[in-house]
C-alpha positions as CSV (number, residue, x, y, z in Angstrom):
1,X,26.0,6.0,20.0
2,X,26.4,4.4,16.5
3,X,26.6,6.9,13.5
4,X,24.0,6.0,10.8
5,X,25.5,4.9,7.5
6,X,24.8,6.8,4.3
7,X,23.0,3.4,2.8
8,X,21.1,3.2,6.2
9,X,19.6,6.7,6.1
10,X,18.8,6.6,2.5
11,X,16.8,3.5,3.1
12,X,14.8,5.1,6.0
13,X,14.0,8.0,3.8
14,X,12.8,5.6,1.2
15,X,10.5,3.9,3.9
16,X,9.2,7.7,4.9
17,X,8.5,8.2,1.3
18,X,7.1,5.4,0.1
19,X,4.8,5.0,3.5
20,X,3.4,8.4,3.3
21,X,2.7,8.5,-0.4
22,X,0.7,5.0,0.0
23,X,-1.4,6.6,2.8
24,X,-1.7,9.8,1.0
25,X,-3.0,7.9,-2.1
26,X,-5.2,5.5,0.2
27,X,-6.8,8.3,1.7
28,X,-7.2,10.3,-1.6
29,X,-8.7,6.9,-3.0
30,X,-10.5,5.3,-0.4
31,X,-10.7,7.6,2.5
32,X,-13.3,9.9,1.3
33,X,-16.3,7.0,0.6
34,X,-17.3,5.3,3.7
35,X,-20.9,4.9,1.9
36,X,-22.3,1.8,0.9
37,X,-24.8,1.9,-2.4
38,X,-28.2,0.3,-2.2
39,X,-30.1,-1.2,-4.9
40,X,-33.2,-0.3,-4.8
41,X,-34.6,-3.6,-7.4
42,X,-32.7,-5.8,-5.4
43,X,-32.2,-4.7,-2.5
44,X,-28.3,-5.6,-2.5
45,X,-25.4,-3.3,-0.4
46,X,-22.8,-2.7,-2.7
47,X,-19.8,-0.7,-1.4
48,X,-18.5,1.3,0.2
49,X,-15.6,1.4,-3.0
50,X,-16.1,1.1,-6.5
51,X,-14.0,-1.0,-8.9
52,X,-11.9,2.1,-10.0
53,X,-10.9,3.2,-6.9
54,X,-9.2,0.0,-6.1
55,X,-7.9,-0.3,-9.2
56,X,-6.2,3.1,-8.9
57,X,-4.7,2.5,-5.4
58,X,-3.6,-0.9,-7.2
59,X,-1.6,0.8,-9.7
60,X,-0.2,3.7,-7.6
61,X,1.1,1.0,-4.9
62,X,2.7,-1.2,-7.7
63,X,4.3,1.5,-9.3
64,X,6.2,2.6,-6.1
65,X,6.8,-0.7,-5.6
66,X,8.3,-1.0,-9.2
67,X,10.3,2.4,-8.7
68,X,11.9,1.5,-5.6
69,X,12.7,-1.9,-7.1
70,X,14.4,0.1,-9.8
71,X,16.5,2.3,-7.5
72,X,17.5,-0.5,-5.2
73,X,14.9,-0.7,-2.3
74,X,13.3,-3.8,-2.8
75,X,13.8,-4.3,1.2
76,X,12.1,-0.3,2.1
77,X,9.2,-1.1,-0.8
78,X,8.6,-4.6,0.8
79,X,8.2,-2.7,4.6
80,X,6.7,0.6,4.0
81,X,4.1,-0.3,1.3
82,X,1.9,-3.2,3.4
83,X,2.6,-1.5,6.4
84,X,1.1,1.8,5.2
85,X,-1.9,0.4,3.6
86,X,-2.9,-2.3,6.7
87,X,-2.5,1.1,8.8
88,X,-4.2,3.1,6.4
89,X,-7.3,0.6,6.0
90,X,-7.0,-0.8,9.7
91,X,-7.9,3.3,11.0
92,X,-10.5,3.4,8.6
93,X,-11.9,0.0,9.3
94,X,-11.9,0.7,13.7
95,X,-13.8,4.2,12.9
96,X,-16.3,3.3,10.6
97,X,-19.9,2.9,12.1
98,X,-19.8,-1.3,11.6
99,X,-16.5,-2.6,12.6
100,X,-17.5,-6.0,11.7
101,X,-14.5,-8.5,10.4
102,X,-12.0,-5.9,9.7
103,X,-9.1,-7.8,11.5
104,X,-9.3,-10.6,9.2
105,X,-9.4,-7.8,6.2
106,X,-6.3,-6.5,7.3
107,X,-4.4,-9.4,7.8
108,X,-5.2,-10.3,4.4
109,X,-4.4,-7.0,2.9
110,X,-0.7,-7.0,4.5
111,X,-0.4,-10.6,3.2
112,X,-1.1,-10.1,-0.3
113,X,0.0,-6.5,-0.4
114,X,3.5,-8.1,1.1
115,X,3.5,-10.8,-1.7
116,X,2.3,-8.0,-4.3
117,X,5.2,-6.1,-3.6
118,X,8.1,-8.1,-3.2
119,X,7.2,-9.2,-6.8
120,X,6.8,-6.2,-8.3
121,X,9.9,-4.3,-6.5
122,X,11.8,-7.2,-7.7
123,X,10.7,-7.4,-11.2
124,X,11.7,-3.8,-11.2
125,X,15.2,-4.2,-9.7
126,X,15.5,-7.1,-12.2
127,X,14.9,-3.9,-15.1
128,X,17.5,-2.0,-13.1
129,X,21.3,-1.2,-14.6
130,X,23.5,-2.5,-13.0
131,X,26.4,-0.4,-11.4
132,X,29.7,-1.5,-11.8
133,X,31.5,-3.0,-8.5
């Protein structure tokens, strides 16, 4: 059996880390409000998130994103943050009361959330010293 290298292990522990702080902050964000809003003038379902609740989770992921970019895990941002969040919303989605489309929302979310992060974990390895060779 092959030993794990130092760089290998630190790079799963990144993934751990990263992956459970995104679902812990999707779930303290979004997990909680499974209730859509009704209008009563118009009559319009609005919901089941409001604006700063995405907004939130959209600064919490990009700033892991940006830290691991920092401390050299571009590659563990770019797999643990998309992955944790599609898994995070696709549970959420397959419970709820109306399923509806949610397969197309979650292949959207690990799309963007993919693109989202590679950018921002690169701009922040970009910010990074650099450590001599």
């Amino acid at each position: 059996m092959e030993a794990t290298t130092p760089g290998r292990s630190h790079g799963l522990l990144w993934i751990i880390a990263l992956g459970a702080t995104t679902v812990a902050a999707y779930l303290a964000l979004l997990g909680w409000d499974q209730r859509k809003d009704l209008d009563v003038v118009t009559g319009n379902e609005t919901g089941p998130y409001e604006a700063w609740q995405i907004i939130g989770l959209g600064l919490v992921v990009a700033a892991l994103a940006f830290l691991a970019g920092r401390k050299h895990q571009v590659i563990s941002a770019v797999v643990a943050l998309p992955l944790a969040l599609t898994a995070a919303f696709a549970v959420i989605a397959v419970s709820s009361p109306e399923p509806g489309f949610w397969p197309i929302g979650a292949m959207l979310l690990a799309l963007g959330s993919a693109a989202a992060t590679t950018l921002v974990a690169v701009i922040g390895r970009s910010t990074a010293s650099h450590r001599p060779a």
